[in-house]
Each structure stands twice: as structure tokens, then as C-alpha cells.
VEXMIKE-496945 format. One record per atom (N, C-alpha, C): x, y, z; atom name; residue number from 1; chain; residue in three letters. Coordinates in nm, 2 decimals, always signed. Layout:
! residues N
px  py  pz  atom  nr  kette  rest
X  Y  Z  CA  NUM  A  ALA;
...
This chain:
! residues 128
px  py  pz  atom  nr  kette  rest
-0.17  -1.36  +1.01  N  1  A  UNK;
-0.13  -1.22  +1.04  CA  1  A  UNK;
-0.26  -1.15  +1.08  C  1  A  UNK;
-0.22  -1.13  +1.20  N  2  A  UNK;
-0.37  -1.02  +1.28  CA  2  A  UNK;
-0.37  -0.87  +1.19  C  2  A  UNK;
-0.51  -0.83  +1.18  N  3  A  UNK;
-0.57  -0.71  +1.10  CA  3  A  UNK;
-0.47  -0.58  +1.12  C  3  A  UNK;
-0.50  -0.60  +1.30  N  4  A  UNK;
-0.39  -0.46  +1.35  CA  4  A  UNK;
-0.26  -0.45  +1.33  C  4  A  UNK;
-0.20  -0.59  +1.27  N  5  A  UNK;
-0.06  -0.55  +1.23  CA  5  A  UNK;
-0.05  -0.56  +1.10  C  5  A  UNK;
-0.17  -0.60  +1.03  N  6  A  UNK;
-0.13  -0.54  +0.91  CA  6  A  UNK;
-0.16  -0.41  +0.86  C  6  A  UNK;
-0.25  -0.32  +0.93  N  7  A  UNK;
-0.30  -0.20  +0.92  CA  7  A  UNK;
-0.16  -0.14  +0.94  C  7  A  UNK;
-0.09  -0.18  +1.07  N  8  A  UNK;
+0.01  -0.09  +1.11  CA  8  A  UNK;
+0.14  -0.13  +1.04  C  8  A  UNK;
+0.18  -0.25  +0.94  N  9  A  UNK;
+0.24  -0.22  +0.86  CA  9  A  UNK;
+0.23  -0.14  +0.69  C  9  A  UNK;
+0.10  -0.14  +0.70  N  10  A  UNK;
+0.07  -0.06  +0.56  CA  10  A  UNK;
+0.08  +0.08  +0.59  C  10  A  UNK;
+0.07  +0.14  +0.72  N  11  A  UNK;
+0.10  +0.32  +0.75  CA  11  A  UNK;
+0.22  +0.30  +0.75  C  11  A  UNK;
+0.31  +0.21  +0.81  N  12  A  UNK;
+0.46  +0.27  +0.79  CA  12  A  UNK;
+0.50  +0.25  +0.64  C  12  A  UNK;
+0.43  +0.15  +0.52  N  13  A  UNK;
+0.51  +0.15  +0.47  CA  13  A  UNK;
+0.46  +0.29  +0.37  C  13  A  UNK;
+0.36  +0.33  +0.40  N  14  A  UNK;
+0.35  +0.49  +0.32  CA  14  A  UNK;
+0.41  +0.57  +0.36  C  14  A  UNK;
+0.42  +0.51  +0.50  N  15  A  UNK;
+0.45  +0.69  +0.56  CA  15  A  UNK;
+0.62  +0.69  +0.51  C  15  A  UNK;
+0.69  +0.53  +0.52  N  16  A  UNK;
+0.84  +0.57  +0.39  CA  16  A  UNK;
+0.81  +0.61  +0.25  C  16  A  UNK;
+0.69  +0.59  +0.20  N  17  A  UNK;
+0.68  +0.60  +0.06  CA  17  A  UNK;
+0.70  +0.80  +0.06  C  17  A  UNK;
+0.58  +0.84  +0.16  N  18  A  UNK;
+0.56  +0.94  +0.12  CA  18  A  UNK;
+0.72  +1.05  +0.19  C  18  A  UNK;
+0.79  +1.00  +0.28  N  19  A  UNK;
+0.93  +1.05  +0.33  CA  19  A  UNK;
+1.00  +1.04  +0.23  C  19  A  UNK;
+1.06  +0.95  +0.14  N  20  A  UNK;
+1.11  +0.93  +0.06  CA  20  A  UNK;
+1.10  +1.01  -0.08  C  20  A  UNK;
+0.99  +1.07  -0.09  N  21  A  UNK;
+0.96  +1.16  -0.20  CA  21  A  UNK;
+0.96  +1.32  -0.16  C  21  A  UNK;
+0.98  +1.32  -0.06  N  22  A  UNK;
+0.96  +1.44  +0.07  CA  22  A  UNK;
+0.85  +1.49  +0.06  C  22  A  UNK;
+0.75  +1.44  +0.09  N  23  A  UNK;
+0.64  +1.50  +0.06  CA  23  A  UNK;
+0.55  +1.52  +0.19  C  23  A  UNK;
+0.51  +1.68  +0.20  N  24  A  UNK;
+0.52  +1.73  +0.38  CA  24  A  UNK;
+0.36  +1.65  +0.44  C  24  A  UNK;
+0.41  +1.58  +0.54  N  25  A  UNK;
+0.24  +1.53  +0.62  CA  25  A  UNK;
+0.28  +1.55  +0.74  C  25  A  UNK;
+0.20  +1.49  +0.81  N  26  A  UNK;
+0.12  +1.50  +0.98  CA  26  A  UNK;
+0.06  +1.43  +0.98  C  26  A  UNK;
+0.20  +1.31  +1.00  N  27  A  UNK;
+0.16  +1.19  +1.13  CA  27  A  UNK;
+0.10  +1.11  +0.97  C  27  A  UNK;
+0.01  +1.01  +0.95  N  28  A  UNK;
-0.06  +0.94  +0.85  CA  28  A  UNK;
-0.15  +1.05  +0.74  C  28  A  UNK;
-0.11  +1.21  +0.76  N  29  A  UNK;
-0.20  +1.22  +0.63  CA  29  A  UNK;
-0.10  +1.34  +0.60  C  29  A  UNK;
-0.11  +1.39  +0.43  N  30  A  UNK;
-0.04  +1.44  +0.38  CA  30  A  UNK;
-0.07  +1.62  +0.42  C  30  A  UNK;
+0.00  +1.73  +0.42  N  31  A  UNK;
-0.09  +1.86  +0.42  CA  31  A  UNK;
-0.12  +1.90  +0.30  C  31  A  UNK;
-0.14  +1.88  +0.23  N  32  A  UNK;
-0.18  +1.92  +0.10  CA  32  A  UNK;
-0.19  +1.84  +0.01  C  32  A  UNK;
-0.36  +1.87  -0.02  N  33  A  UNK;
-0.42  +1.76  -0.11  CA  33  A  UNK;
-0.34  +1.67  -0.20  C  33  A  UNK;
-0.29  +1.78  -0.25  N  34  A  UNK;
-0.27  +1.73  -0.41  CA  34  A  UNK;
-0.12  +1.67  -0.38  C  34  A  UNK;
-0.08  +1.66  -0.26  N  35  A  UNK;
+0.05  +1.58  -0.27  CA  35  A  UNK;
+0.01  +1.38  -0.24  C  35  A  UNK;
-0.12  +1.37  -0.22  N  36  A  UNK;
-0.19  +1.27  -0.23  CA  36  A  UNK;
-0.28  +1.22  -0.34  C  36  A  UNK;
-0.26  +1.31  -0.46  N  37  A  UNK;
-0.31  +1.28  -0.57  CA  37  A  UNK;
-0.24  +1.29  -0.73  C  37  A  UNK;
-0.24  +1.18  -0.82  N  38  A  UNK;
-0.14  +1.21  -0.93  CA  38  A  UNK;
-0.19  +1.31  -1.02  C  38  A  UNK;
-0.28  +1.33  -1.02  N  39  A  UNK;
-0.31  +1.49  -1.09  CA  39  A  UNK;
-0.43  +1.58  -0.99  C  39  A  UNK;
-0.41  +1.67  -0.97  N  40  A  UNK;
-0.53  +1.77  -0.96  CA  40  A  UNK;
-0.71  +1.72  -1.00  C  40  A  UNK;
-0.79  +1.73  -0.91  N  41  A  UNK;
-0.88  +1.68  -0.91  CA  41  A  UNK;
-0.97  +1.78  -1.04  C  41  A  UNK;
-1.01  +1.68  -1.10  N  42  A  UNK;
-1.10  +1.75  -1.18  CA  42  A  UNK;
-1.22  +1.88  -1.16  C  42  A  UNK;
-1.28  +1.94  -1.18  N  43  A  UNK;
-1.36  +2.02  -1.13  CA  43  A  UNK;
-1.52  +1.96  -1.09  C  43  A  UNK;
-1.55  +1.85  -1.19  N  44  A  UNK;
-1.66  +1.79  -1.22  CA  44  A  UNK;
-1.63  +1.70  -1.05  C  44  A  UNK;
-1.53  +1.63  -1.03  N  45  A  UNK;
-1.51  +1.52  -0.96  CA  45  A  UNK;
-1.49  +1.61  -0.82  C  45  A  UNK;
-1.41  +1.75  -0.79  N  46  A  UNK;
-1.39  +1.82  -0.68  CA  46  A  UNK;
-1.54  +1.85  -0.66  C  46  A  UNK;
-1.66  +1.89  -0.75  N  47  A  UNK;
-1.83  +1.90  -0.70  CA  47  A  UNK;
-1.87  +1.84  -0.69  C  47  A  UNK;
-1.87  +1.68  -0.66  N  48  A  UNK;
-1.92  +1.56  -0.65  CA  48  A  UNK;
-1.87  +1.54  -0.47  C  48  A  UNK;
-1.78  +1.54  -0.46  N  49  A  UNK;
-1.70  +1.56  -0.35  CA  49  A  UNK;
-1.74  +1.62  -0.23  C  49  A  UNK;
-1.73  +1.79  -0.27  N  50  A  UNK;
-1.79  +1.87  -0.17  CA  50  A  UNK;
-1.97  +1.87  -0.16  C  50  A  UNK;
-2.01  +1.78  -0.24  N  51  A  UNK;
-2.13  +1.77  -0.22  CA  51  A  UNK;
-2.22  +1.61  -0.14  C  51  A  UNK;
-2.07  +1.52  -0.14  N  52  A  UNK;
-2.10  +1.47  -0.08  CA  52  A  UNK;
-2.10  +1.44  +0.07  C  52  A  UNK;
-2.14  +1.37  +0.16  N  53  A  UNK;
-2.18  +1.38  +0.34  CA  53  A  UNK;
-1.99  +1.27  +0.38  C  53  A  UNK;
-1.90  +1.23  +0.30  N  54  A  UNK;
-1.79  +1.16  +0.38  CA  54  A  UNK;
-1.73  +1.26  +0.37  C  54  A  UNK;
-1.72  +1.37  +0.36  N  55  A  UNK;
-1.63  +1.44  +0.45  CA  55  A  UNK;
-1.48  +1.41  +0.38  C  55  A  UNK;
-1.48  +1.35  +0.27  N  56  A  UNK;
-1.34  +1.32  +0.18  CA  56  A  UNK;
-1.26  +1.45  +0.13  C  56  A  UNK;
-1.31  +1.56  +0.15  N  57  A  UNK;
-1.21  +1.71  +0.12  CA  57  A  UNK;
-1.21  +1.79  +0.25  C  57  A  UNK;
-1.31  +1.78  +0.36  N  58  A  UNK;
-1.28  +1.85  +0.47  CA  58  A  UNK;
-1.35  +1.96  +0.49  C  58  A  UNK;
-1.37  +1.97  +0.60  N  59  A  UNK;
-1.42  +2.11  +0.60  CA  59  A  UNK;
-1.42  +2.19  +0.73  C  59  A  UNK;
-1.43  +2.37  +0.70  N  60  A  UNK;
-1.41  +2.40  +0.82  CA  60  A  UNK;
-1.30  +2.41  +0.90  C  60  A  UNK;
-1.15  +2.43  +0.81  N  61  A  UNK;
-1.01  +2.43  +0.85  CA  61  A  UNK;
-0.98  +2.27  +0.90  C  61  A  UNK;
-1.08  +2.14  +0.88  N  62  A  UNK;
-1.02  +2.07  +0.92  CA  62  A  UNK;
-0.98  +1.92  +0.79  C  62  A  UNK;
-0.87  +1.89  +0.80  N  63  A  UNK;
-0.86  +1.80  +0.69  CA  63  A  UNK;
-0.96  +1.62  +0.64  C  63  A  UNK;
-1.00  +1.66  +0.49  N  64  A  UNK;
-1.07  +1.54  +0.49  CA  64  A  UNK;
-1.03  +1.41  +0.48  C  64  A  UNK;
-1.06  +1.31  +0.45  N  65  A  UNK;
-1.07  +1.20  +0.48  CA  65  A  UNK;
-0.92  +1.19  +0.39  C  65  A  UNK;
-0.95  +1.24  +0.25  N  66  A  UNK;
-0.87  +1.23  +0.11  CA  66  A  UNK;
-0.72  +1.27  +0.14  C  66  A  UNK;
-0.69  +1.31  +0.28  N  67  A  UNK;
-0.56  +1.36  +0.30  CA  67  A  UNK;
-0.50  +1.23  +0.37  C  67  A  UNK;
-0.55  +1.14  +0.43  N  68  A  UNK;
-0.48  +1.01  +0.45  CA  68  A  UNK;
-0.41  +0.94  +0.41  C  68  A  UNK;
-0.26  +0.91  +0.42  N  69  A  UNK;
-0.18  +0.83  +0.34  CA  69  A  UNK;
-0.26  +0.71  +0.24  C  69  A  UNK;
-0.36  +0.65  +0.36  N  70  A  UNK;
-0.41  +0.54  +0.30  CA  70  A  UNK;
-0.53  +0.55  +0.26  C  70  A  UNK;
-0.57  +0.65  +0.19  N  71  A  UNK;
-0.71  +0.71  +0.15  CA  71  A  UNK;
-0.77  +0.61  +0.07  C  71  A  UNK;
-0.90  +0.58  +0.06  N  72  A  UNK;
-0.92  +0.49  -0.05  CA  72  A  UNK;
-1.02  +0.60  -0.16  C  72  A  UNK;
-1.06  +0.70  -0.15  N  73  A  UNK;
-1.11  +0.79  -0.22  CA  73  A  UNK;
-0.97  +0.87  -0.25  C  73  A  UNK;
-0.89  +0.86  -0.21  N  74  A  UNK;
-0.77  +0.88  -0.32  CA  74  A  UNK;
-0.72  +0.80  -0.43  C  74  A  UNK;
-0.71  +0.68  -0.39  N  75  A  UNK;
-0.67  +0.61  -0.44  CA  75  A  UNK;
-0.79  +0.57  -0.57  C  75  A  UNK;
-0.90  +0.59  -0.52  N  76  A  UNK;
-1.04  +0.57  -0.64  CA  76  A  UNK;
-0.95  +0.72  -0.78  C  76  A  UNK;
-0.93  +0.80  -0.68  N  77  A  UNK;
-0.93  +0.94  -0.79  CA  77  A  UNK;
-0.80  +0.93  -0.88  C  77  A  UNK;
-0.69  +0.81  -0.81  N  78  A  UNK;
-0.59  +0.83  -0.90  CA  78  A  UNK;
-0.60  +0.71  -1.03  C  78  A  UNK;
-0.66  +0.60  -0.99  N  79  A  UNK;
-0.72  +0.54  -1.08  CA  79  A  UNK;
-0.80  +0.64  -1.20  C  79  A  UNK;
-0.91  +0.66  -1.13  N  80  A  UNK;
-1.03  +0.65  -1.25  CA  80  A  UNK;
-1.10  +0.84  -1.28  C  80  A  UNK;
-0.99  +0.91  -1.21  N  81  A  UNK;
-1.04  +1.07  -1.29  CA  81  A  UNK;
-0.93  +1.08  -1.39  C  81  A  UNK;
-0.85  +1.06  -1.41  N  82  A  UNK;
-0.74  +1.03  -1.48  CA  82  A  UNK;
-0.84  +1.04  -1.67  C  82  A  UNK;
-0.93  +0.92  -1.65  N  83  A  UNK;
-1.00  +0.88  -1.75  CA  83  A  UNK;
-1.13  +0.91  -1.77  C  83  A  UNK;
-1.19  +1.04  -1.69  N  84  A  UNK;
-1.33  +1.15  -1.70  CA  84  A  UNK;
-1.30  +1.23  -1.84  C  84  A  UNK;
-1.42  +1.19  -1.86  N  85  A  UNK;
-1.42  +1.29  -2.01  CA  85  A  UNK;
-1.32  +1.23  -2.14  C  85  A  UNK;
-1.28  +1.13  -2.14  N  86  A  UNK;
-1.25  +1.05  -2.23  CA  86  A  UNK;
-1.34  +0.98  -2.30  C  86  A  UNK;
-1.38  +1.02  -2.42  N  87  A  UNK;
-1.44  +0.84  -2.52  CA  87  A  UNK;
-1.36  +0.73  -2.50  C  87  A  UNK;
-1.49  +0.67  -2.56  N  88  A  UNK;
-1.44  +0.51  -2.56  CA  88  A  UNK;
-1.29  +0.51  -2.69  C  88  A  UNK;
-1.28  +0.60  -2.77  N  89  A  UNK;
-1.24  +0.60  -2.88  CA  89  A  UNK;
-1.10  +0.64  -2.87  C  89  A  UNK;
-1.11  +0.74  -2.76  N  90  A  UNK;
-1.00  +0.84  -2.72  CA  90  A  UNK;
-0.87  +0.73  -2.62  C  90  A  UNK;
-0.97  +0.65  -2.59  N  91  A  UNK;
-0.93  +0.54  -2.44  CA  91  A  UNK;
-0.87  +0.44  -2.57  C  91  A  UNK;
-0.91  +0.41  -2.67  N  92  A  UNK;
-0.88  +0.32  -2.71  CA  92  A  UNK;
-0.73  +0.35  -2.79  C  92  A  UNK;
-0.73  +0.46  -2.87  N  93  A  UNK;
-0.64  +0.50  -2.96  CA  93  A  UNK;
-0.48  +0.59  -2.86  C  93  A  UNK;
-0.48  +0.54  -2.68  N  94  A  UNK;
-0.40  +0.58  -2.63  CA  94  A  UNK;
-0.23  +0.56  -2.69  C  94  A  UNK;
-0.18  +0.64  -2.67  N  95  A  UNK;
-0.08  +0.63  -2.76  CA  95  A  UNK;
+0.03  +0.59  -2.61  C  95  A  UNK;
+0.16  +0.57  -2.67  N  96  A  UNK;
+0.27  +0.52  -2.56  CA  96  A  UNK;
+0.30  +0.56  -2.44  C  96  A  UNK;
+0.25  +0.73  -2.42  N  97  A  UNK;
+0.27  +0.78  -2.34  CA  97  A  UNK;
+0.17  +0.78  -2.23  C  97  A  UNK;
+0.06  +0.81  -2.29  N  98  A  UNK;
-0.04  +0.81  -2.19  CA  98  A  UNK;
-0.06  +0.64  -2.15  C  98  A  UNK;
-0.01  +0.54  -2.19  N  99  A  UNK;
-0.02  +0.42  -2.12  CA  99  A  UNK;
+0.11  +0.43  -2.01  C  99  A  UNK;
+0.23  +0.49  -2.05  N  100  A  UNK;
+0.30  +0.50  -1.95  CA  100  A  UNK;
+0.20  +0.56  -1.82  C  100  A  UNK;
+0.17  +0.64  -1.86  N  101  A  UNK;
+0.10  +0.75  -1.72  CA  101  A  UNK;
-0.03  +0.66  -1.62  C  101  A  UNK;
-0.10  +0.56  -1.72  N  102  A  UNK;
-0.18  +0.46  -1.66  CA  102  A  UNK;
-0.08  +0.34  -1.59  C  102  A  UNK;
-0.01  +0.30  -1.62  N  103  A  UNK;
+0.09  +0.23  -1.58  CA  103  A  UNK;
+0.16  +0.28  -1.40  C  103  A  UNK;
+0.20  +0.39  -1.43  N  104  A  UNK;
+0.25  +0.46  -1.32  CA  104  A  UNK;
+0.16  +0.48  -1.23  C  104  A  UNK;
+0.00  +0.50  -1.24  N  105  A  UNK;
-0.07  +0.54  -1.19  CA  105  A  UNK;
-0.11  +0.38  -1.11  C  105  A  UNK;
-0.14  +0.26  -1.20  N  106  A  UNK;
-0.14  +0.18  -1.14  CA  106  A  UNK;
-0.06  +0.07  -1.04  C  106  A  UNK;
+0.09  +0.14  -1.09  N  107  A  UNK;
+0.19  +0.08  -1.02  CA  107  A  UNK;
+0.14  +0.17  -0.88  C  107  A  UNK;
+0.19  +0.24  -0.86  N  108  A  UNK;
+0.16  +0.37  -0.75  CA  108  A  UNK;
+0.03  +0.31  -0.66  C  108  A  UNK;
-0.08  +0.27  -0.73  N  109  A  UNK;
-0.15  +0.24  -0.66  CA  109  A  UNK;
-0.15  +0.10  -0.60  C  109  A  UNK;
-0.08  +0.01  -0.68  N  110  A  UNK;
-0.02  -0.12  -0.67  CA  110  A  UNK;
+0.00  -0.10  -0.51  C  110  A  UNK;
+0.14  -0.02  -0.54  N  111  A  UNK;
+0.22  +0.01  -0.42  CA  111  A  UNK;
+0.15  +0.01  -0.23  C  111  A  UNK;
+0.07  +0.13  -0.29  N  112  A  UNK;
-0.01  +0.18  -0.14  CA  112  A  UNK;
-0.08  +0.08  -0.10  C  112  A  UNK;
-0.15  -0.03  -0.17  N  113  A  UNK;
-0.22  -0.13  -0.16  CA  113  A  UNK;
-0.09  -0.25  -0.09  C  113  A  UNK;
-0.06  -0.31  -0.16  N  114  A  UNK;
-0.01  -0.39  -0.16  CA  114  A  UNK;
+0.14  -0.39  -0.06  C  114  A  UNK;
+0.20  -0.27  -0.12  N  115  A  UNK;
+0.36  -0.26  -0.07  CA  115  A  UNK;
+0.41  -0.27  -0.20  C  115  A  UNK;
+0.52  -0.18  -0.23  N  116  A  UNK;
+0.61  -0.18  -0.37  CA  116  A  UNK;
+0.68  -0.33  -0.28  C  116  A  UNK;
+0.73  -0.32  -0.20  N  117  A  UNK;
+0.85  -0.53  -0.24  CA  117  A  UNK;
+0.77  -0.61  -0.28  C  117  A  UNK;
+0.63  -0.64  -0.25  N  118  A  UNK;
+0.52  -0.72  -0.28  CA  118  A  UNK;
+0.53  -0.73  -0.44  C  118  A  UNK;
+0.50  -0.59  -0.50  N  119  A  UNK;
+0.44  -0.53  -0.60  CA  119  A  UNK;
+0.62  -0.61  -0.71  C  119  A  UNK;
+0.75  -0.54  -0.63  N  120  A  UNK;
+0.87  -0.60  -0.75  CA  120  A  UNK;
+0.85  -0.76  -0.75  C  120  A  UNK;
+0.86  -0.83  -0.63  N  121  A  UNK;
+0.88  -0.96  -0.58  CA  121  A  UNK;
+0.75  -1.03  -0.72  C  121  A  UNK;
+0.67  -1.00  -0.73  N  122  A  UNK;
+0.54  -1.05  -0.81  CA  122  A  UNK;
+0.60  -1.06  -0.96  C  122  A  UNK;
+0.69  -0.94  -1.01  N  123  A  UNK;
+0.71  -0.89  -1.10  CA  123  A  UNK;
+0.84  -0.94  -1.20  C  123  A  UNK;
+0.88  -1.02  -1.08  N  124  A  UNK;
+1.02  -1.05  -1.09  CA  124  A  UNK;
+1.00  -1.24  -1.11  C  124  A  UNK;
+0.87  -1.27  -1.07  N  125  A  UNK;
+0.80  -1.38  -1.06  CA  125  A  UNK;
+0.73  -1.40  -1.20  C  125  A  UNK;
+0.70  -1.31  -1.26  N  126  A  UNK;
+0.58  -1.36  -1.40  CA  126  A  UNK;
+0.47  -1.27  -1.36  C  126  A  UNK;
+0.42  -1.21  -1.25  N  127  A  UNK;
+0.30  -1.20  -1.15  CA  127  A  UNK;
+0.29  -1.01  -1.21  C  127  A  UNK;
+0.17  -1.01  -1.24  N  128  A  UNK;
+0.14  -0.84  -1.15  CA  128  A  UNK;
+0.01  -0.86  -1.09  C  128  A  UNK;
């Protein structure tokens, strides 16, 4: 499988992910950040951002990079801000819920990566 058709199967399969949840974009990227992120960006991680030169929040009325269905600086933030300002202690003594929320977060990211059929088909197999 050639690169360009896999590229161009992974925007359709977000661009149903993100239809299916109704969630408003244009074309391959979402209009509004936060409908591309599972929580609100931290404050510490939104100044790290605007301070850096990729252009991942935008600027200037125009949208950044982080608005892309297939963002990979989104997909970094839905992993791992989730877990900013956590101890080791705090991470460790997670109770049932907040592993659901890591779970979801990583299925979700599973998804955009991979494809959710990929992601059940593996799952249904022994596989994650």
C-alpha cells in the first residue's frame, strides 16, 4: 500500500470519526480547538505552545497546525497533558475511574492512528 493512499484513507476515516460525533470542521481540520482535544489545554502546556515557532495554535485569525483532524501535537496533548502535574504517587494510586479516562483517551487515540476496525479487529483477536 502506497503512502498517498494511505494518508488519504486515514482523513476519510476521521473525517467519519469526527461527522459521526457532529463535530463542526472545514474540510480536514476541526473549527474549534477544543473539539480536537479530550480536555482543554492546560495553561502551562497552552504557553509552551504559543511560545513555540510550529505554529500548532495559529495565529493571526489563521488556524494552527493543532486544528487538523490528524494532528500529531494533538494527539501528543490527548495522551500526555491529561497527566501534567500529577506525582508519581497520584499516577500510581489512580482509582477506576480515572483509568477509564486513560483508557478512552488511548483508545481514541488508538483510533485516529490506526482506524477504530483495526483497533476492534485486534481486540477481538487477544491484540491491543
Amino acid at each position: 500500500m502506497d503512502k498517498s493512499h494511505t494518508l488519504l484513507r486515514i482523513k476519510e476515516q476521521q473525517r467519519r470519526w469526527a461527522d459521526a460525533r457532529n463535530i463542526q470542521r472545514d474540510g480536514d481540520s476541526v473549527v474549534t480547538l477544543e473539539f480536537n482535544l479530550y480536555q482543554p489545554l492546560t495553561p502551562l502546556t497552552r504557553a509552551e505552545y504559543e511560545r513555540g515557532d510550529g505554529d500548532e495554535l495559529g495565529r493571526d485569525e489563521r488556524r494552527g497546525k493543532m486544528f487538523a483532524l490528524r494532528s500529531s501535537s494533538a494527539l501528543v496533548c490527548n495522551v500526555f497533558d491529561y497527566w501534567r502535574g500529577r506525582t508519581s504517587l497520584e499516577i500510581w494510586k489512580l482509582n477506576l475511574a480515572e483509568r477509564d479516562v486513560f483508557n478512552q483517551v488511548r483508545q481514541r487515540s488508538l483510533c485516529a492512528v490506526e482506524g477504530c476496525h483495526t483497533l476492534r479487529t485486534n481486540r477481538s483477536i487477544g491484540r491491543t
